[in-house]
C-alpha positions, 0 to 999 in steps of 0.5 A, a space after each residue: 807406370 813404374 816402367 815410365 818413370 826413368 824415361 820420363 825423368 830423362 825426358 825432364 832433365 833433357 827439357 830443363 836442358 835448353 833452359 836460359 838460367 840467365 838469373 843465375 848466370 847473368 851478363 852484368 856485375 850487379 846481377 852477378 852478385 844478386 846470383 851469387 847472393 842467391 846461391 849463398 842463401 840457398 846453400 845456407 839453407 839447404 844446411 837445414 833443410 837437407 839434414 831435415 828431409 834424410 832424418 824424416 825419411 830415416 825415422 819413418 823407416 826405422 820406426 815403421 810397424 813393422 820393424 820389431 827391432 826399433 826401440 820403444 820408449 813412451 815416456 821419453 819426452 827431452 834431450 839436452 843433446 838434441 834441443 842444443 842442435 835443433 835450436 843452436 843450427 838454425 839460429 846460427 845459420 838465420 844469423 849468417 843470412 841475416 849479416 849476408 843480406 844487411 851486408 849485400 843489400 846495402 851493397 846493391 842499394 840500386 840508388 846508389 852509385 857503382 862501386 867497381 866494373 866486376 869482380 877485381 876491377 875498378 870504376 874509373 873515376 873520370 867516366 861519368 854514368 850513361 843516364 838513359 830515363 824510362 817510362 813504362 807505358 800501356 803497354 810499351 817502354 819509352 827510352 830517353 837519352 838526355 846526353 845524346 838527345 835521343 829517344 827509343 821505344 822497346 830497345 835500349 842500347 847501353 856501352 860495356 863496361 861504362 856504368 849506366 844509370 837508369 831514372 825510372 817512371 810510369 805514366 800509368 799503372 805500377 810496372 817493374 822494370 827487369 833485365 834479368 841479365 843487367 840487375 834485378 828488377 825495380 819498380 815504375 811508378 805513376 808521379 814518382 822517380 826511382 833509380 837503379 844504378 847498373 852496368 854490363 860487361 858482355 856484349 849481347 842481346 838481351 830480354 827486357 820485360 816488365 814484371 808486375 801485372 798491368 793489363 790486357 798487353 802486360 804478356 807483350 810488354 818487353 824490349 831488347 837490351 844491346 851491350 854494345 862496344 864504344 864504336 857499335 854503340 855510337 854507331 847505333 846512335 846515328 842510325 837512332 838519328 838517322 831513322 828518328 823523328 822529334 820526340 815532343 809533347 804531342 808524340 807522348 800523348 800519342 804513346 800514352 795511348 794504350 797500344 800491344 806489340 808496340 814495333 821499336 821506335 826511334 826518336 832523334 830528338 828530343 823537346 827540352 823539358 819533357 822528361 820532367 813533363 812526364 814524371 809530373 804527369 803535366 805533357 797537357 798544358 792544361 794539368 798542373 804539374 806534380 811537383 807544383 801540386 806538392 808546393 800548393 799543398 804545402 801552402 795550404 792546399 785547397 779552399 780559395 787560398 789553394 786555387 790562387 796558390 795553384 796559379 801563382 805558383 804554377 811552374 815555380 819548381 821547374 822556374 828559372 826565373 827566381 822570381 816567383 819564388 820571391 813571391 811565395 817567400 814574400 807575399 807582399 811582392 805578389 803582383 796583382 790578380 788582374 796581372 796574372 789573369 792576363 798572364 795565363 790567356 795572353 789577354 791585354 790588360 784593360 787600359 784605363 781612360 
């Protein structure tokens, strides 16, 4: 077994050899920085736990049974010395991490903007965020590009160097949202609207893939990132539009279905409003809307009250018409039951003789 011992070291470090460190070595500013954070943290800490691990090993061979020469003192208990070491490294090292992380946490906060492309060179004020909205599905991921008016399942494409801003959401189950070469990942919520704020600097492929457990196909659960050059880029677009179909209500509900292995999909346009449709979990016209449950609620919630309110103001926070708003400021500009009631069927109002 001895014997075995270098070749199977050998055999290991030849295996770790062919690993993809892509987190320590990533692609985008964002994650180069969480990386190096990283290493910092580590270093910081190996400061005490390396002295620790030699002395563990020093004391245990210096004072073995066997060695005769060691000096035995049995009524020693304290040493100003090393209680001024033992308490004095560990505190200031626990001061450095702590100031490193405020000081990268605030830096990384992934809601807020970019603060340059990569190390010494600035964001150009003029260009505007490439906004790409995500859901996380069963077990898919669905990517809507509002300015383009495309949409994609399991392949996203972003330009180099042009800061991307991605709206996140779930219309099942909580997923993470990770492409370990972009920034690190991020929560997707049913109801709920997070963001995360990124860019990459190397054309390539990349792996996507949620990070938190959500069932049966969670293993099979990624998509290919692109870095693409301007001109690859908008040229993927018109393949996007090319190949696409119409992206609307009845297609969600189609994706919403659980599915494993989903094949990428293209979607050359989308129906106006659906993005707000799915985070407020409404794409049936049946369900009322999150954001409209939210103001029912404050209103006075449920009882009879609550479902007058819930029909009143159904569609009041996505309304471009102010004039149910006026309605909910001042009650006595409500129009009449039998006026709303006709409203929602598309029924004619009864004409008196």
């Amino acid at each position: 077994m001895k014997r075995s011992m270098p070749a199977i070291v050998l055999l290991s470090l030849f295996a770790l050899s062919g690993c993809d460190m892509v987190v320590l070595n990533p692609s985008g500013d964002v994650a180069t920085q969480q990386a190096d954070l990283i290493i910092y943290s580590t270093v910081l800490m190996l400061i005490i736990i390396l002295p620790v691990m030699a002395l563990t090993v020093f004391f245990a061979w210096k004072y073995r049974e066997s060695n005769k020469n060691a000096t035995y003192e049995p009524d020693w208990d304290h040493s100003t010395s090393l209680e001024i070491i033992i308490w004095s490294v560990p505190l200031a090292i626990i001061i450095c991490l702590a100031g490193l992380t405020f000081v990268a946490t605030h830096r990384l906060d992934p809601f807020e903007p970019l603060r340059r492309l990569s190390d010494g060179q600035e964001i150009d004020p003029n260009v505007e965020p490439m906004v790409i909205q995500v859901s996380a599905m069963d077990w898919k991921w669905l990517f809507i590009y509002p300015e383009q008016g495309i949409a994609t399942v399991n392949e996203v494409a972003a330009v180099v160097d042009r800061p991307i801003k991605f709206e996140i959401t779930s219309t099942t189950v909580m997923n993470s949202f990770f492409v370990p070469a972009l920034a690190g990942q991020i929560y997707a919520m049913s109801g709920m609207q997070t963001e995360l704020n990124a860019i990459i600097n190397e054309p390539g492929t990349y792996k996507g893939f949620s990070a938190n457990y959500s069932g049966e196909g969670f293993s099979q659960m990624h998509f290919k990132f692109h870095g693409k050059s301007e001109a690859d880029f908008d040229a993927w677009i018109q393949q996007v539009r090319a190949q696409g179909t119409i992206l609307d209500r009845d297609t969600i509900a189609q994706l919403n279905q659980p599915s494993i292995a989903h094949p990428v999909t293209y979607y050359n346009s989308v129906e106006e409003g659906l993005w707000d449709k799915i985070v407020n979990l409404c794409i049936d016209d049946n369900s009322l809307c999150v954001n409209d449950m939210m103001m029912v609620d404050a209103l006075g919630g449920g009882g009879l009250e609550g479902l007058w309110n819930r029909e009143l103001f159904r569609g009041i926070c996505s309304a471009d018409d102010p004039g149910a708003l006026m309605a909910m400021i001042r009650p006595e500009m409500r129009i009449r039951q039998d006026e709303i009631i006709t409203a929602m069927t598309l029924v004619p109002p009864a004409v008196a003789n």
